[in-house]
C-alpha positions in Angstrom: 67.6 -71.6 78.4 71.2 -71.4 76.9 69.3 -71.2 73.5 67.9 -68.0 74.4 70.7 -66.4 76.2 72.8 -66.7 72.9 69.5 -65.8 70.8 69.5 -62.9 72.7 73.4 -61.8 73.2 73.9 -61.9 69.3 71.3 -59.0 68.6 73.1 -57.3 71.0 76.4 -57.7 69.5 75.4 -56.4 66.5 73.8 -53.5 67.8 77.0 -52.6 69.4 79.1 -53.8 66.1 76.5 -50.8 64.4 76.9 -48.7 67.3 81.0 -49.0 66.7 80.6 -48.6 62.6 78.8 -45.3 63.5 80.8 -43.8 66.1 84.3 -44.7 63.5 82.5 -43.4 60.5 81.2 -40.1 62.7 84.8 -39.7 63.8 86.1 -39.7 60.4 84.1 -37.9 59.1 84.7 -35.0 61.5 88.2 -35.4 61.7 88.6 -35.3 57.2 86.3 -32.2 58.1 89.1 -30.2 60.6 91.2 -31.2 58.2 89.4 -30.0 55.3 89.4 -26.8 57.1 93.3 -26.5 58.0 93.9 -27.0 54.1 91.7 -24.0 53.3 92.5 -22.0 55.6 96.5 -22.8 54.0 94.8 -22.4 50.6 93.4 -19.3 52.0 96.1 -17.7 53.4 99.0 -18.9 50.5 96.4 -17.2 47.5 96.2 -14.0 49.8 99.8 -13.8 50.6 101.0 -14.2 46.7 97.7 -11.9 45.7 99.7 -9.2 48.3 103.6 -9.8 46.8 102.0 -9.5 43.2 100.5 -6.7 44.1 103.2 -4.7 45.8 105.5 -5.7 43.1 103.6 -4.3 40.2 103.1 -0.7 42.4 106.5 -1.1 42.6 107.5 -1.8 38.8 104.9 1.2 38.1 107.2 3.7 40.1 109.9 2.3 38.9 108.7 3.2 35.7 108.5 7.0 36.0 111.4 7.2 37.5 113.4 5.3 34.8 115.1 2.7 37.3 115.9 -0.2 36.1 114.3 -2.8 38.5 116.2 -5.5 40.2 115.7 -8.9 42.1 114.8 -12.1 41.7 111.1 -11.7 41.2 111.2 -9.1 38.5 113.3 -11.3 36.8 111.0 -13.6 36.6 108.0 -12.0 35.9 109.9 -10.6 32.8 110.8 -13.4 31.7 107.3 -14.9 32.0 105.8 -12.0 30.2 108.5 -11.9 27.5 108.4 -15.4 26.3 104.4 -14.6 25.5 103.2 -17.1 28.7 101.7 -14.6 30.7 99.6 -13.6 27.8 98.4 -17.0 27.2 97.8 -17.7 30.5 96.6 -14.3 32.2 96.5 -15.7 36.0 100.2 -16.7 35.9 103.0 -14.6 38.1 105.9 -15.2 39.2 104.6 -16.3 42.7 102.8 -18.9 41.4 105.2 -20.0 38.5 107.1 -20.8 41.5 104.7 -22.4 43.6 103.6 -25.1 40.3 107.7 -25.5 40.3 108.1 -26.5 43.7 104.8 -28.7 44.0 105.3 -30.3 40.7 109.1 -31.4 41.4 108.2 -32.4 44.7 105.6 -34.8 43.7 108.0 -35.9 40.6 110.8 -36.2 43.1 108.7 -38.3 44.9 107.6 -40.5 42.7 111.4 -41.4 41.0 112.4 -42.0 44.6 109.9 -44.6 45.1 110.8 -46.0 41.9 114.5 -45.6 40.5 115.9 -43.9 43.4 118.1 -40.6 44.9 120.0 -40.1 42.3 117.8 -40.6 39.5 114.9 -38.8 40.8 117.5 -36.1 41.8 118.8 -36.0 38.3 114.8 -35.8 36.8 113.9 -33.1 38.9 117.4 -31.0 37.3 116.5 -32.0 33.7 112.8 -31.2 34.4 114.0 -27.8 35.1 116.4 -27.2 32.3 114.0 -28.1 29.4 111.6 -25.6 31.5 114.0 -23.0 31.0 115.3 -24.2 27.3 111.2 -23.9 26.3 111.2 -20.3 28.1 114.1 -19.5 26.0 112.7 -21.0 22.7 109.7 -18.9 23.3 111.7 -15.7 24.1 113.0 -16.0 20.6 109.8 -16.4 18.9 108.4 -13.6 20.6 111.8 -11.7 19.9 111.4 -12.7 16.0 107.6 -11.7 15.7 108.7 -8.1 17.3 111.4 -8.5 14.3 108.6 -9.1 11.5 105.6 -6.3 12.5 108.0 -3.3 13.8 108.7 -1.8 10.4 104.9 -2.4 9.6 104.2 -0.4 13.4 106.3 2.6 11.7 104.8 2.2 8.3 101.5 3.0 10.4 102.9 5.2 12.6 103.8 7.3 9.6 100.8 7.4 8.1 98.4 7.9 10.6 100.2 10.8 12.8 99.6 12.8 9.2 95.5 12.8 10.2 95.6 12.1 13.9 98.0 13.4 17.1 96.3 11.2 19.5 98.8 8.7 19.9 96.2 6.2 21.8 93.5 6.6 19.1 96.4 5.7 16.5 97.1 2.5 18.6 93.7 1.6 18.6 93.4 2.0 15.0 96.8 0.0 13.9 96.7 -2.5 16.6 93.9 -4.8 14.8 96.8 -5.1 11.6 99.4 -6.6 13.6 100.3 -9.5 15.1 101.0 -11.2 18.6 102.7 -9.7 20.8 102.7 -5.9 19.7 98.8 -6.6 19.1 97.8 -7.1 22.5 100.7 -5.0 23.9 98.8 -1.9 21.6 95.6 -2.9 22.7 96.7 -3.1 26.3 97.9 0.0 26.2 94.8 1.6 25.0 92.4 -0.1 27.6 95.3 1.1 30.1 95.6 4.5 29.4 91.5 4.7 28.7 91.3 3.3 32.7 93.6 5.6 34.0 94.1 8.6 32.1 97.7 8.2 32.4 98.9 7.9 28.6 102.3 8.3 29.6 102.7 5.2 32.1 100.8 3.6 29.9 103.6 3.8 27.1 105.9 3.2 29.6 104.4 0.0 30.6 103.6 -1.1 27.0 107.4 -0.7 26.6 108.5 -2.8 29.6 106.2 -5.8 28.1 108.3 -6.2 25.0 112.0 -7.3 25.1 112.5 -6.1 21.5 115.2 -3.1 22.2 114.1 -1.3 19.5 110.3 -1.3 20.6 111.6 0.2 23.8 113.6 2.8 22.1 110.5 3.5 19.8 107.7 3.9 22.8 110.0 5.8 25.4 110.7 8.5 22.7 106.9 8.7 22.2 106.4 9.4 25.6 109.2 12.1 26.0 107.6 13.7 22.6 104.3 14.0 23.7 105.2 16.0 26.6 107.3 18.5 24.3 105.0 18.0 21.0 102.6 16.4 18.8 104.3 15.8 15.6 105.6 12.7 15.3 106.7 12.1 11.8 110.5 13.0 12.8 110.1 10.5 15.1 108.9 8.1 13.4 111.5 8.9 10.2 114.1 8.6 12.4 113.1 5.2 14.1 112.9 3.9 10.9 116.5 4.7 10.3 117.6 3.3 13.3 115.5 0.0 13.0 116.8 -0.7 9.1 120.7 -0.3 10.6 119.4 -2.5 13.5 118.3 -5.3 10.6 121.1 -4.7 8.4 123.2 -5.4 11.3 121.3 -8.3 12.7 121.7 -10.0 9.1 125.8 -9.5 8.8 125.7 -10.9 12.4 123.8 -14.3 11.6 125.5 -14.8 8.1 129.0 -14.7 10.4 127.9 -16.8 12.7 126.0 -19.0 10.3 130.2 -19.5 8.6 130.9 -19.8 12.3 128.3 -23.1 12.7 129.4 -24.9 9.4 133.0 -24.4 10.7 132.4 -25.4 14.2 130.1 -28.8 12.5 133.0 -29.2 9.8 135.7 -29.3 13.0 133.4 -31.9 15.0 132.8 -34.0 12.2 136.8 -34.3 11.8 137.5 -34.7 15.3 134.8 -37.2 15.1 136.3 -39.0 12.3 140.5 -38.9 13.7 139.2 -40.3 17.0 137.5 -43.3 15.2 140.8 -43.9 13.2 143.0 -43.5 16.5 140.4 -46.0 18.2 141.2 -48.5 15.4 145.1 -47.9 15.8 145.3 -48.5 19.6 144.8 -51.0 22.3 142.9 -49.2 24.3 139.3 -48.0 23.5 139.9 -44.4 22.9 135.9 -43.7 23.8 136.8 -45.4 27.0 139.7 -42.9 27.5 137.6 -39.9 27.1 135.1 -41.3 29.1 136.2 -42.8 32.4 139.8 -40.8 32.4 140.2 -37.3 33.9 141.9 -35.6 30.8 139.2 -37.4 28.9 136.5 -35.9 30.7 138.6 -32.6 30.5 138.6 -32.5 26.9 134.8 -33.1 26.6 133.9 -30.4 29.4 136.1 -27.5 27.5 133.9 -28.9 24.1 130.9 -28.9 25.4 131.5 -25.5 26.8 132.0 -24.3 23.2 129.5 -25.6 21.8 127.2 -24.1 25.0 128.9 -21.0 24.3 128.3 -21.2 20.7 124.5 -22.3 21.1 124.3 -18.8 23.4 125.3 -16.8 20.7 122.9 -18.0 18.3 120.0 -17.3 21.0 121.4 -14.3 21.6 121.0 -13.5 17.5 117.8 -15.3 17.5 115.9 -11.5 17.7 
């Protein structure tokens, strides 16, 4: 009798150790569902938002634009800078909403991470570096961009030249030339020529081409365009005299580096010396004199106003990188 009392108890069990399983496993899965959902609807809601700042910013930028107003803030900034160091190009989808948005969840996560492993003020210190080489490979990319603009602009004139003797469609000249040249006034000409076949605004559509490019010169070059094809077709003047004004901008830009070229041997020649007197000095005294500039508050003095040069120094050369 006690025989099948347990015989019969331990089905039971089972069927409510099944019944359990199910309802946990039911649970969960509704429960990862609602949760599912509040993530998309974040998702949903974070896309639409940025979709909406984007937007209003470029209708912004594109009054800006006829107006001639410089534009100003934080996010403009930033979405120049994205689209002059040539990322935006490379990766259409990319703003300056989102550029942000990758910053924050990326750090976060890396900030995480070092926590858990090395601590504060390591993670704290990763997360700053992180964002300084970010910057230095903006910058590096600015230059190149800056440089290319350099190489093709005299080419862009050559062409310039010789097609407005044929043609006075300025659009239909872009088209033509745009094929010869290379990245970025390539796809800023072809951009321009989808932009102004869309709209049927050739005039923004300079002006837009013009805010793409950092290249001062290029900016010069299109705005005068646009003013001349509102007061007449011939553009050979123009072009003669942009070629003027870029040849004086190259002549200068060369005297500029070869100073500051003297400039860098003289500034490496100084560091090697001081380099070389504080190794003798740190044989004549008692004292480490590495330990001096290192843990002592004129120490550390002398290295912040040297490092500060040399920061200084390395601006200038960016600065003449164009």
């Amino acid at each position: 009798m006690v025989r099948n009392m347990i015989s019969q108890t331990g089905p039971d069990r089972i069927r409510l150790l099944v019944l359990f399983l199910l309802w946990a496993g039911f649970g969960l899965l509704f429960g990862d569902s609602e949760k599912n959902k509040g993530f998309r609807k974040l998702y949903t809601f974070t896309r639409s938002s940025m979709e909406k700042a984007a937007r209003s910013r470029l209708l912004a930028g594109r009054k800006n634009l006829r107006i001639f107003h410089e534009k100003e803030g934080f996010w403009f900034w930033l979405e120049h800078q994205i689209c002059y160091s040539g990322l935006q190009r490379r990766y259409p989808l990319l703003n300056a909403e989102s550029f942000v948005l990758i910053n924050i969840l990326g750090s976060s996560g890396l900030f995480m991470i070092m926590v858990l492993v090395v601590g504060m003020l390591p993670a704290l210190c990763t997360v700053v570096i992180l964002w300084g080489s970010e910057w230095i490979v903006i910058a590096i990319c600015k230059a190149r961009q800056m440089r290319a603009v350099n190489n093709d602009l005299m080419k862009l004139l050559d062409f310039l030249g010789n097609y407005s003797v044929t043609s006075r469609d300025v659009i239909g000249i872009f088209a033509q030339i745009g094929k010869y040249l290379n990245e970025p006034l390539k796809g800023a000409l072809q951009n321009c020529v989808v932009e102004a076949g869309t709209t049927g605004d050739v005039g923004l559509a300079l002006l837009s081409m013009a805010d793409a490019i950092e290249h001062p010169q290029f900016k010069d070059l299109v705005r005068n365009i646009e003013v001349s094809m509102r007061y007449s077709a011939d553009f050979s003047a123009l072009v003669s005299f942009s070629r003027r004004g870029m040849l004086e901008y190259l002549r200068n830009n060369r005297e500029r580096k070869s100073l500051l070229r003297e400039a860098l041997i003289n500034l490496l020649l100084l560091l090697g010396l001081s380099f070389f007197s504080l190794v003798i000095v740190d044989g004549l005294l008692e004292i480490s004199i590495w330990t001096v500039l290192i843990k002592t508050l004129p120490g550390k003095i002398a290295l912040g106003v040297v490092g500060t040069i040399i920061w200084l120094f390395a601006c200038q050369i960016y600065r003449l990188e164009g």
